[in-house]
N, C-alpha and C positions, 0 to 999 in steps of 0.2 A: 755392426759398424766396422770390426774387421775386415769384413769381405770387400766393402766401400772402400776403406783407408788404402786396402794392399793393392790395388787396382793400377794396369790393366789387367785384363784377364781376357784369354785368347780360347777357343774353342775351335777346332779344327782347322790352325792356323786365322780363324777370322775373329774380329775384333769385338767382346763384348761390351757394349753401353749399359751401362749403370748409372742409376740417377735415386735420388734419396725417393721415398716412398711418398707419391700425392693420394689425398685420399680422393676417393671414385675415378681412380686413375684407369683410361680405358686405353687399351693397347694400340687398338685398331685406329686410333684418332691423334694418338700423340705422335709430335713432332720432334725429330732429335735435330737440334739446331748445332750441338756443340758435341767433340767428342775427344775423349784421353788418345795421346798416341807417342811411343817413345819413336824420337828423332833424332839423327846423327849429326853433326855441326862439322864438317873436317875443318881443319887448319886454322883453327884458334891457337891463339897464344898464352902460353902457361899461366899469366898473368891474369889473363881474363874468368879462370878457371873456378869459376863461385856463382852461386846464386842470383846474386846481386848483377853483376856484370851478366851474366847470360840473360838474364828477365831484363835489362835495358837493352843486348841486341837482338832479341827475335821479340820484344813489343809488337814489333809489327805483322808478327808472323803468328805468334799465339802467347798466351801467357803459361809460364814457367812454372809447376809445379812442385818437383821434383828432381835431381840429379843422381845417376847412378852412382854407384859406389868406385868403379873403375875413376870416376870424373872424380868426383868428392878427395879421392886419394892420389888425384894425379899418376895413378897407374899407367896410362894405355896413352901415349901423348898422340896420335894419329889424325884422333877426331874428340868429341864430347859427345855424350847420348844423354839427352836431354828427354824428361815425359813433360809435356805441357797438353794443355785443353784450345783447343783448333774450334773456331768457329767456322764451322761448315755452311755455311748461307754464304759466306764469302768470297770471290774469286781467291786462287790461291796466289801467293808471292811468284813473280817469276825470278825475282835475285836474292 
């Protein structure tokens, strides 16, 4: 469950999917419809800078799973990097 929880996890720069264990899970057939990917948000306002407010403004973009530590602590004011889960079937946002 560790390996799950601490995720993404990147392999020669490219991105591994992870998904919990289905039984008679067959490789060659399954479909990844969704996937983890840490995102950059520039010019938020300090204000904004939590869970809560970030998962109400990219709703539409993906749902929010996590915030980095730099975010979390209000470190780095520039941008937010945000990890959410991306439905990929989806055209992406263009704003």
């Amino acid at each position: 469950m560790v390996v799950y929880n601490d995720r993404p996890w990147f392999i020669n720069g490219l991105n591994l999917v992870l998904s919990p264990w289905v039984p008679l899970f067959d490789s060659f057939s399954a479909i990844v419809g969704r996937i983890d990917q840490w995102i950059c948000v520039p010019k938020v306002p300090w204000e904004f800078w939590n869970k809560n407010s970030l998962s109400h403004l990219l709703k539409h973009v993906a749902e929010v799973i996590k915030l980095d530590q730099h975010t979390l602590l209000m470190q780095k004011g520039r941008f937010t990097r945000v990890y959410v889960n991306i439905d990929i079937t989806k055209p992406l946002c263009e704003h």
